[in-house]
C-alpha positions in Angstrom: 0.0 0.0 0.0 2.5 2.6 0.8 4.4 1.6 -2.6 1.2 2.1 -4.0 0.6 5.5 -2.8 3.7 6.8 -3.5 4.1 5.7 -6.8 0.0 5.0 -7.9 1.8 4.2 -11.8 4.5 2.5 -10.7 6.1 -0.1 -13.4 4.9 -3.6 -12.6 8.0 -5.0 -14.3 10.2 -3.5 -11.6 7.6 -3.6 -8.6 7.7 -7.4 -9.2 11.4 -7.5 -8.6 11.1 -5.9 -5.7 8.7 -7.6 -4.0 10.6 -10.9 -5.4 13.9 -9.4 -3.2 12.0 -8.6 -0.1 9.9 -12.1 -0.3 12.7 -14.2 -1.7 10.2 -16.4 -3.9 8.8 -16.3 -7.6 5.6 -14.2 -8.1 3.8 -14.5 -11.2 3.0 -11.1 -12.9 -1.0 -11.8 -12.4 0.0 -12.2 -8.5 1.7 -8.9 -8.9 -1.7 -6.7 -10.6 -3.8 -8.4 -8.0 -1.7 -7.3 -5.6 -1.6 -4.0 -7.3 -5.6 -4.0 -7.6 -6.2 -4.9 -4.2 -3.6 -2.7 -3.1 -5.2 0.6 -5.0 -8.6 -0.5 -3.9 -7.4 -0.2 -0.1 -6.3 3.5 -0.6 -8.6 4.7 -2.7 -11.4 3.1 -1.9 -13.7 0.9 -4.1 -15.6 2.4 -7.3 -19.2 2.1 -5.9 -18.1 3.4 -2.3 -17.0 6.7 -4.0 -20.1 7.3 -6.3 -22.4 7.0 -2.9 -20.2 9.8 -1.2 -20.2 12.0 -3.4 -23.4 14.3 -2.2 -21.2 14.1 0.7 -18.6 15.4 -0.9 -20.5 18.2 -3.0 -21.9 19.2 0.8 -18.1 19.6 1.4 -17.3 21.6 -1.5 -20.2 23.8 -0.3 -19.2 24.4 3.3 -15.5 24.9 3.0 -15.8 27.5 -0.3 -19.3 28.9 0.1 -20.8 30.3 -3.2 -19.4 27.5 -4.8 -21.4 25.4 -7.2 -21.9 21.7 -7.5 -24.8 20.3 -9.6 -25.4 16.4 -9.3 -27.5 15.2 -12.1 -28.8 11.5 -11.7 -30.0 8.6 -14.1 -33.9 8.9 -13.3 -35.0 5.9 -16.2 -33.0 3.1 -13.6 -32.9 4.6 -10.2 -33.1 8.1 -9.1 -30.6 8.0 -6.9 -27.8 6.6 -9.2 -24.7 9.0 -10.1 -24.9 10.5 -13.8 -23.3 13.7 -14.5 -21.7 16.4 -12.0 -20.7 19.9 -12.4 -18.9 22.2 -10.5 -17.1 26.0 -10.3 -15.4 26.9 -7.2 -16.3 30.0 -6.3 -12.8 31.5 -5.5 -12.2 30.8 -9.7 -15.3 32.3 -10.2 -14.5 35.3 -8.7 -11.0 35.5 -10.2 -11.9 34.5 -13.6 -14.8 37.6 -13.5 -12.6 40.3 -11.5 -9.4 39.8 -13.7 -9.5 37.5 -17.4 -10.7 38.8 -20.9 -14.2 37.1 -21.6 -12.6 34.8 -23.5 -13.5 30.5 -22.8 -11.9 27.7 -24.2 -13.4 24.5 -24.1 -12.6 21.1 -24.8 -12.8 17.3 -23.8 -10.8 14.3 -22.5 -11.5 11.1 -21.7 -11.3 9.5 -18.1 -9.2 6.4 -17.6 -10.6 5.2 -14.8 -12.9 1.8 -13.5 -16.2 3.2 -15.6 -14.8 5.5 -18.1 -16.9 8.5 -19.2 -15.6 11.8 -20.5 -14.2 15.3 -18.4 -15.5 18.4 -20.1 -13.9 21.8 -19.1 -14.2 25.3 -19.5 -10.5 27.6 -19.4 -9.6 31.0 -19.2 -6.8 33.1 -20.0 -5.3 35.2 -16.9 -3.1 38.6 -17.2 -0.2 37.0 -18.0 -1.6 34.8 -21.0 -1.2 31.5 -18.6 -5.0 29.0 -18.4 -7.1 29.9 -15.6 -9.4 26.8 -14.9 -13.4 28.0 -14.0 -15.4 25.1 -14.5 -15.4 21.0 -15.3 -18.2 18.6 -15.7 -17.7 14.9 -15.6 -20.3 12.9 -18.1 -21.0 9.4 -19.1 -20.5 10.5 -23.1 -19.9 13.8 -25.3 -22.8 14.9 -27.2 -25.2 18.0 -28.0 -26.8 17.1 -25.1 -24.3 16.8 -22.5 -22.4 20.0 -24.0 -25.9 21.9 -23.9 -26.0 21.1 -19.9 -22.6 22.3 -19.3 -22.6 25.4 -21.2 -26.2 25.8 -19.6 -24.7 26.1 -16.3 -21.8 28.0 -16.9 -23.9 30.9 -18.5 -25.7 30.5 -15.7 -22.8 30.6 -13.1 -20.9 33.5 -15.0 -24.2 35.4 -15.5 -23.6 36.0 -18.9 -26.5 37.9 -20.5 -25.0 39.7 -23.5 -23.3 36.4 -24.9 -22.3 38.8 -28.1 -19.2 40.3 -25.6 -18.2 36.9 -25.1 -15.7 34.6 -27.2 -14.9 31.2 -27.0 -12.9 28.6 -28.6 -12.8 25.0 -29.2 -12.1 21.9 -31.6 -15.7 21.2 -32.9 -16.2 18.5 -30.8 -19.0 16.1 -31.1 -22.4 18.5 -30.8 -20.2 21.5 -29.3 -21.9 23.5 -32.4 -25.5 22.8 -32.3 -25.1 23.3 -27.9 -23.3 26.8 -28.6 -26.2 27.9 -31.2 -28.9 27.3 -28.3 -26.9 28.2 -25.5 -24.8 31.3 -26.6 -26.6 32.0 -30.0 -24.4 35.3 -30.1 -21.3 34.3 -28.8 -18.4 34.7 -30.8 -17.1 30.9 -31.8 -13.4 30.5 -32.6 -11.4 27.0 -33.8 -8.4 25.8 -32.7 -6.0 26.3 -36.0 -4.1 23.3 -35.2 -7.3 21.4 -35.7 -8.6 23.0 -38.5 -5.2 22.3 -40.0 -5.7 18.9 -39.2 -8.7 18.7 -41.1 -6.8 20.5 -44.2 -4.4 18.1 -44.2 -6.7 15.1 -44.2 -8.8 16.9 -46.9 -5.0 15.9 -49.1 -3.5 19.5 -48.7 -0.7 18.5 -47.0 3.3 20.0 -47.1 4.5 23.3 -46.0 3.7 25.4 -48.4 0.1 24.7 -47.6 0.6 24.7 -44.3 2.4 28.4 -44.4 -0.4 29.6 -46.5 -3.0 29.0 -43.6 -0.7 30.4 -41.1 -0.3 33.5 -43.3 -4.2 33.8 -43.5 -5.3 33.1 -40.1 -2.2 35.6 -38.8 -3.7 38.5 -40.8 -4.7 41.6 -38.7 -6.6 43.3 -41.7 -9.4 42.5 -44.4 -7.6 43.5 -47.1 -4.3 41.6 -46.1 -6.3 38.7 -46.0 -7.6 38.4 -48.9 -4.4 39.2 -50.6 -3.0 35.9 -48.4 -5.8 33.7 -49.8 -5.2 34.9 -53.5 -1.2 33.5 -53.1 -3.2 30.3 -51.1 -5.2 30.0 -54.4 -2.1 30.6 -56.5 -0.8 27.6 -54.8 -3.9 25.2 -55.4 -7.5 26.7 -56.2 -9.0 23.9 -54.6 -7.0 24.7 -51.8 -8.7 28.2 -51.1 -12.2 26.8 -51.8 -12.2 24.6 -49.0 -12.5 27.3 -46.9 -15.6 28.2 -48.5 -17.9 26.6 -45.8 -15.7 27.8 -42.3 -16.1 31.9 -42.6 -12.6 33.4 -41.6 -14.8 35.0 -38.6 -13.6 31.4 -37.0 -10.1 31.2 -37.5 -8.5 34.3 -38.9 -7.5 37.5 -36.6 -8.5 39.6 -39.7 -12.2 39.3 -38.9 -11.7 38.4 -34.9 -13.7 41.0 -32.8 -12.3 43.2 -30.4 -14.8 42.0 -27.2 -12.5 39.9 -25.7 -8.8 41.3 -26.4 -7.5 38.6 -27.2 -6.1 36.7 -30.4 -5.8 33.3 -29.8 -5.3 31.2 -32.7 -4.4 27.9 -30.8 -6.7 26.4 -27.7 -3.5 25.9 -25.9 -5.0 26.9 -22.0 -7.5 23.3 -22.8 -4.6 21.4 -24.2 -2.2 22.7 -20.9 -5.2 21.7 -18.5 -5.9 18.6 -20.0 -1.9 17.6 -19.6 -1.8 19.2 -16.4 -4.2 16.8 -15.6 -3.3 13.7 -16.5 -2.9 11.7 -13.3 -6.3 12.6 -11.6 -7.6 10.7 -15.2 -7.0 7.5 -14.1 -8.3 8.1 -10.4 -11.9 6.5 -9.3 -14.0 9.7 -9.1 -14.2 11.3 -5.6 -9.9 10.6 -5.7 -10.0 12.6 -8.7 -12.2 15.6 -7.5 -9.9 15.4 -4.5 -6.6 15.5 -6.7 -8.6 18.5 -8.8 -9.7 20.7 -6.0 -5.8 20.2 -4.5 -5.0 21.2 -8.2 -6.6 23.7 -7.9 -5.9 25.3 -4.4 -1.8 24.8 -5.3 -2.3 26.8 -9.0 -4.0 30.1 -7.2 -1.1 30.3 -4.8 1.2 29.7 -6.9 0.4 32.6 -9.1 -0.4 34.6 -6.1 3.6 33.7 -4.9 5.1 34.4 -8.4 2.7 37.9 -9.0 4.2 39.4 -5.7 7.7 38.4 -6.4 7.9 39.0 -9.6 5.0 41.5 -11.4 5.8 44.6 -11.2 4.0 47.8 -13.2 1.3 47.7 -15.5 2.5 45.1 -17.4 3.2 41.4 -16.7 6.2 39.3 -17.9 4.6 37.3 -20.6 2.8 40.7 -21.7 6.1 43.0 -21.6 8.0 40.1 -23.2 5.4 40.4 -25.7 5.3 43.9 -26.1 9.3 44.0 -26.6 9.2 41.7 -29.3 7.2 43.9 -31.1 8.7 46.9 -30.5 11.7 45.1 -32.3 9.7 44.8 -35.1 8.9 48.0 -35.5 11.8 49.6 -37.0 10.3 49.6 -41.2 7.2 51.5 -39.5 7.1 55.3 -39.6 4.4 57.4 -37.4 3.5 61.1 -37.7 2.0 62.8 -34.7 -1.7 64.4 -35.7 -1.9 65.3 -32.0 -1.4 64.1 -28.6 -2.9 61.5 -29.2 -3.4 59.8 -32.5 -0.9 58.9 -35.1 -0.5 57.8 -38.5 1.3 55.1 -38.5 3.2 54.3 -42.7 4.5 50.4 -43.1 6.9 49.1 -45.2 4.4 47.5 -47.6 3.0 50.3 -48.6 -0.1 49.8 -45.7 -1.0 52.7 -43.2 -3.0 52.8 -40.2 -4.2 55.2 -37.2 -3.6 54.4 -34.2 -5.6 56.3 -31.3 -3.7 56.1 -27.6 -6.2 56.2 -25.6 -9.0 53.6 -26.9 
């Protein structure tokens, strides 16, 4: 047991050595993952024991972080006591995610790897500093328009979102993600995840680097007109190429047509991909372990950020964001502005483009 809990993925190749030394007999490696079995089972406690505690737990939840949120949804067709969905938002993310993020939600999916399977849906935000701020996970038997629509429900719910046209969001268009989003946030702005969508290009037989540039080139543009001229050198490259994007408006995946509500210009739905890795050994856990390992997960990322913003943010501007900032500055040097007044500029580029830039908005 205390191998076990130190080391819950242990290699069973080696772990049967050892206990071979300390026993001084021959084990068979079935011996060894019921050992294992029996072993996890005594410090985790059995499947079945977990799903009955967890109202218990949810009361918990409650008590120690009041304002927190845990909905229980259960299987009424068998038994209408029996464990089928849960959601929950701690109410110290809550609070952060409103008082200091853009409105800006990536979503996503992965599937659990423990004793009854079923899928982990979460919501992400993006902090100050451009680092994943976690708000809200749901755990469900399967991924579908349905189970989507119940999430999203209660997160628009729990965020009070009423003007969902301020709001963006991003995702991988999962399995009934789009039809949930049109009834739950009809006037949200949708984003997808350009790795995926070049995922699908490729598949579609557009592969290589010259397609794969192209795209980049396109979904990188920050004006209309620079856009287009990027799909006329995609279409240069292969006509068929540029007419598959006749179906996904560039309002999904192209900072040319991106709004302006949430500040932000995410191409990539890296904060779900970095939770979803962060993750990984609460997966395997039987459910009220993994909660446990989640809410700990939880606790330890807020300090830690609280730890690193007093040692080392300083100003109006934090390190990813100055880093940022810098790097653009460096680009800068082909660019010529004339002062109209205090301020607003004209700003002249090196390829011929000019734009006004207003300091104060």
């Amino acid at each position: 047991m205390s191998k076990i809990r130190s080391d819950p993925k242990r290699n069973m190749k080696g772990f049967r050595t050892d206990v071979m030394e300390d026993i001084r007999c021959i084990v068979s490696k079935s011996q060894i993952y019921r050992a294992k079995e029996k072993a996890t089972h005594l410090v985790e406690g059995q499947a079945c024991e977990q799903y009955a505690l967890i109202w218990d737990f949810a009361n918990e939840v409650k008590r120690s972080n009041p304002g927190s949120i845990v909905v229980i949804g259960t299987n009424n067709e068998t038994d209408e006591n029996r464990f089928d969905r849960l959601y929950m938002c701690l109410y110290a993310l809550k609070v952060g995610f409103l008082s200091g993020c853009r409105r800006f939600i990536g979503v996503d999916v992965c599937h659990l790897k423990g004793p009854h399977g079923g899928v982990l849906l979460s919501a992400v935000g993006i902090d100050p500093n451009n680092s994943n701020f976690p708000i809200a996970l749901a755990i469900m038997n399967n991924e579908s328009c349905e189970t989507w629509g119940w999430f999203l429900s209660l997160l628009k719910l729990d965020l009070n979102i009423e003007k969902d046209y301020e709001w963006t969001f991003m995702s991988d268009k999962q399995k009934g993600l789009i039809q949930a989003f049109s009834e739950v946030f009809p006037g949200a702005n949708h984003r997808f995840c350009l790795r995926h969508l070049h995922g699908n290009f490729k598949t579609a037989g557009f592969r290589g680097e010259a397609f794969k540039n192209a795209l980049w080139k396109c979904a990188t543009s920050t004006t209309v007109n620079d856009f287009s001229r990027k799909m006329g050198e995609m279409r240069d490259i292969d006509s068929s190429a540029a007419d598959w994007f006749n179906d996904k408006p560039p309002m999904y995946w192209s900072r040319s047509h991106f709004t302006t509500n949430s500040v932000c210009d995410f191409l990539l739905n890296n904060c779900c991909e970095s939770f979803n890795n962060n993750i990984l050994d609460a997966r395997d856990k039987v459910i009220l372990s993994m909660l446990e390992w989640l809410v700990e997960y939880f606790m330890t990322k807020m300090q830690v950020n609280r730890d690193r913003a007093e040692e080392k943010w300083e100003g109006l501007f934090f390190p990813r964001i100055k880093k940022l900032i810098e790097n653009n500055l460096a680009k800068t040097g082909d660019c010529m502005p004339i002062k109209a007044d205090n301020f607003h500029y004209q700003v002249s580029c090196y390829d011929g483009s000019k734009y006004s830039v207003d300091l104060k908005e």
